[in-house]
C-alpha positions as CSV (number, residue, x, y, z in Angstrom):
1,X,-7.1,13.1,-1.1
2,X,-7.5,11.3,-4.3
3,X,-10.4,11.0,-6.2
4,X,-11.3,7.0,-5.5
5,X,-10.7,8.1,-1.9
6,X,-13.2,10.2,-1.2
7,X,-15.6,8.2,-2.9
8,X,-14.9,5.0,-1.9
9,X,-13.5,6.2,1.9
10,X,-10.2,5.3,3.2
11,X,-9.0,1.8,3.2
12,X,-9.2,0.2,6.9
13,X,-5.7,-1.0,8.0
14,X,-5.7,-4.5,9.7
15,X,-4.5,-3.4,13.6
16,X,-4.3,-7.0,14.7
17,X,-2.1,-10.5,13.7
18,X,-4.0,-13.7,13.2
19,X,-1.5,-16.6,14.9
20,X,-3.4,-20.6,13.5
21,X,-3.2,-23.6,15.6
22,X,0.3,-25.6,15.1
23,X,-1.6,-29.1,15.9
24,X,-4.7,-30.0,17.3
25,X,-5.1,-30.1,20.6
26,X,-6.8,-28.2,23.4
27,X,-6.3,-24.6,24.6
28,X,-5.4,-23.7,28.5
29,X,-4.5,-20.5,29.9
30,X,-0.5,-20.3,30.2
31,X,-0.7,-20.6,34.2
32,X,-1.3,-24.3,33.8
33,X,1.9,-25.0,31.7
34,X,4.4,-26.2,34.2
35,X,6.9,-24.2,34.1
36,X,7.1,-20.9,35.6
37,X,8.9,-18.9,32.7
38,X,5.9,-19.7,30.8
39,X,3.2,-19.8,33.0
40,X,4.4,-16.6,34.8
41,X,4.5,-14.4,31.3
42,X,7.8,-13.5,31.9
43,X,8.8,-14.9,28.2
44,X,5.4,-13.4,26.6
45,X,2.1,-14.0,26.7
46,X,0.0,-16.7,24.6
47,X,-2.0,-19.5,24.9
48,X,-0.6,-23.1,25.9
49,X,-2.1,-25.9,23.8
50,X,-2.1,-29.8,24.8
51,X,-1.9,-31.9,21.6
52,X,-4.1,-34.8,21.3
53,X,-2.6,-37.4,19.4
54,X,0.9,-37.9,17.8
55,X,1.1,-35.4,14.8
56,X,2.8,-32.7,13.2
57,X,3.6,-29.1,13.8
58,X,2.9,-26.7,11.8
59,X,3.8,-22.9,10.9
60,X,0.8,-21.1,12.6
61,X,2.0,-17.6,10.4
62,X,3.7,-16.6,7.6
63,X,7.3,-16.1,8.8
64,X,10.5,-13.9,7.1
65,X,12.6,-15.4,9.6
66,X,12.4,-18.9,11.5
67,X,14.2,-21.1,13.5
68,X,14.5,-24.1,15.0
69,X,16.2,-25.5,18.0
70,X,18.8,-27.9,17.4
71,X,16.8,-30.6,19.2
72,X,13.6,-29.5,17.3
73,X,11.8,-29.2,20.0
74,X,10.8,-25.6,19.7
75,X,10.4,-23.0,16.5
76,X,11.1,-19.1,16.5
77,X,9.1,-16.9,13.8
78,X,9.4,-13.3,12.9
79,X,6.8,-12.0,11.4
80,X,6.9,-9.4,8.2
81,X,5.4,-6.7,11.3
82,X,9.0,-7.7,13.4
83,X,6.3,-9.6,15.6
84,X,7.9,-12.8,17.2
85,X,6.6,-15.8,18.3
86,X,7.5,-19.2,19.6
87,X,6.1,-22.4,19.7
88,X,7.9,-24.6,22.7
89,X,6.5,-28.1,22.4
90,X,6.4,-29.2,26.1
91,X,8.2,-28.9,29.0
92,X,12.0,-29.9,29.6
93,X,11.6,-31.6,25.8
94,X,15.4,-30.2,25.5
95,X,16.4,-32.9,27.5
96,X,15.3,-35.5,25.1
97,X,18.0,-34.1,22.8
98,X,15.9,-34.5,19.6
99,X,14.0,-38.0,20.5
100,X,10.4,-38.1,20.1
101,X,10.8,-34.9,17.2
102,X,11.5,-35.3,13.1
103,X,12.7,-31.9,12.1
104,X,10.7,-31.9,8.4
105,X,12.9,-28.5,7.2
106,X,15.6,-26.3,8.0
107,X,16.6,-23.3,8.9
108,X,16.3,-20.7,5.8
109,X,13.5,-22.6,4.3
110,X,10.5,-20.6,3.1
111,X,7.9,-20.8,6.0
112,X,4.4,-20.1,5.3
113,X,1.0,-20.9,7.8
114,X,0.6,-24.4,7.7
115,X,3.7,-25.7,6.6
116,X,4.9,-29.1,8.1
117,X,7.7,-28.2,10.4
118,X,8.0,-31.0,12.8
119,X,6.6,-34.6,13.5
120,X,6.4,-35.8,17.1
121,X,5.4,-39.1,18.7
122,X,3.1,-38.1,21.4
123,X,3.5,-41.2,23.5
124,X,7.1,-40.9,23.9
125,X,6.9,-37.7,24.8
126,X,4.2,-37.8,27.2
127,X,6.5,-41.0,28.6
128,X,9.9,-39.0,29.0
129,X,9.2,-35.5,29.5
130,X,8.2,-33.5,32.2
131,X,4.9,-32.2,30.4
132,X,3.5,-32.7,26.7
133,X,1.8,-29.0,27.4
134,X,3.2,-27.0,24.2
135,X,3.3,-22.9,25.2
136,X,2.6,-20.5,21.9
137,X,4.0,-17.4,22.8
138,X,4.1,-13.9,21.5
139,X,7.6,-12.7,22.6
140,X,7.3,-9.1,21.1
141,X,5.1,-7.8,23.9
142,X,6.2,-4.3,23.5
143,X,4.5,-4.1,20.1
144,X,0.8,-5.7,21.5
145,X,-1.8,-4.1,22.4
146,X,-4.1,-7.0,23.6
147,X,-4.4,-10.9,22.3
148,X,-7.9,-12.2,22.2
149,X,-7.7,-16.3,22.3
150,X,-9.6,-18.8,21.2
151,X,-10.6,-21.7,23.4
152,X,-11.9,-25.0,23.7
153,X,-10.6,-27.6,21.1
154,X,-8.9,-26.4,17.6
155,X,-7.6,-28.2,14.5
156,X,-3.9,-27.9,13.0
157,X,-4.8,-24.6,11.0
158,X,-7.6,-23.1,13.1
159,X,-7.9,-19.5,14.5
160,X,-5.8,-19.9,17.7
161,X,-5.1,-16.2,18.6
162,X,-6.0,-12.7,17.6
163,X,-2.5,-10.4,18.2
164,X,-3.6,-6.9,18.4
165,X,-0.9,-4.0,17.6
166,X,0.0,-1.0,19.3
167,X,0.2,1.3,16.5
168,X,4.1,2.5,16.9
């Protein structure tokens, strides 16, 4: 053991991934998004979120890979841990084939928390989709070891979940 070591004690690793708010909006438990891939956890487990007002989404992590759907209604990120997330704004939203959703980059960009991915018109939305309820989703459940969420009302940027890792 070095010398700093033993006199300043081992550095703590962080064991858990903070995942930030992609809009504001409201936090529900993932058995009241409508759909039962979501709300069933058979995709992952998360938090839903229902926006409040017509906005923009944001990165909620730093990603070294990203996607986004063609009709940019949902985002993919991999974290630097291989942790993956997605953020699937609403329900049936693919069937609006890109309506209602201004992709703001592209695929390959840098993405960093709280970049502007995606601006959405609420109303229309609300008006042609089967639900405006927006599913954040771990995906890599094999590598968590519990997700503590936040709840009530958050802000584009807030703490919105607390991704704790199985050490592997």
């Amino acid at each position: 053991m070095s010398f700093f070591k033993k006199i300043f004690g081992k550095k703590e690793e962080k064991n858990y991934v903070e995942i930030y708010a992609p809009f504001d909006g409201d936090i529900i438990p993932l058995s009241e998004i409508p759909d039962e891939a979501f709300s069933s956890k058979i995709i992952g487990d998360g938090v839903g979120l229902i926006p409040k007002t017509s906005g923009t989404i944001v990165a909620p992590c730093d990603a070294v890979d990203f996607s986004i759907f063609e009709t940019n209604h949902a985002t993919s990120f991999e974290l630097a841990n291989e942790l993956e997330l997605i953020v699937h704004f609403g329900i049936d939203t693919v069937q609006l084939e890109g309506k209602g959703f201004t992709r703001l980059v592209n695929e390959g960009d840098s993405i960093t928390k709280g970049k502007e991915l995606v601006k959405f018109d609420l109303d229309y939305i609300k008006s042609n989709a089967k639900s405006h309820k927006t599913p954040v989703i771990i995906t890599s459940m094999d590598m968590v070891k519990k997700i503590e969420t936040s709840t009530g009302s958050v802000k584009s940027g807030d703490l919105l979940m607390k991704v704790y890792l199985k050490k592997l």
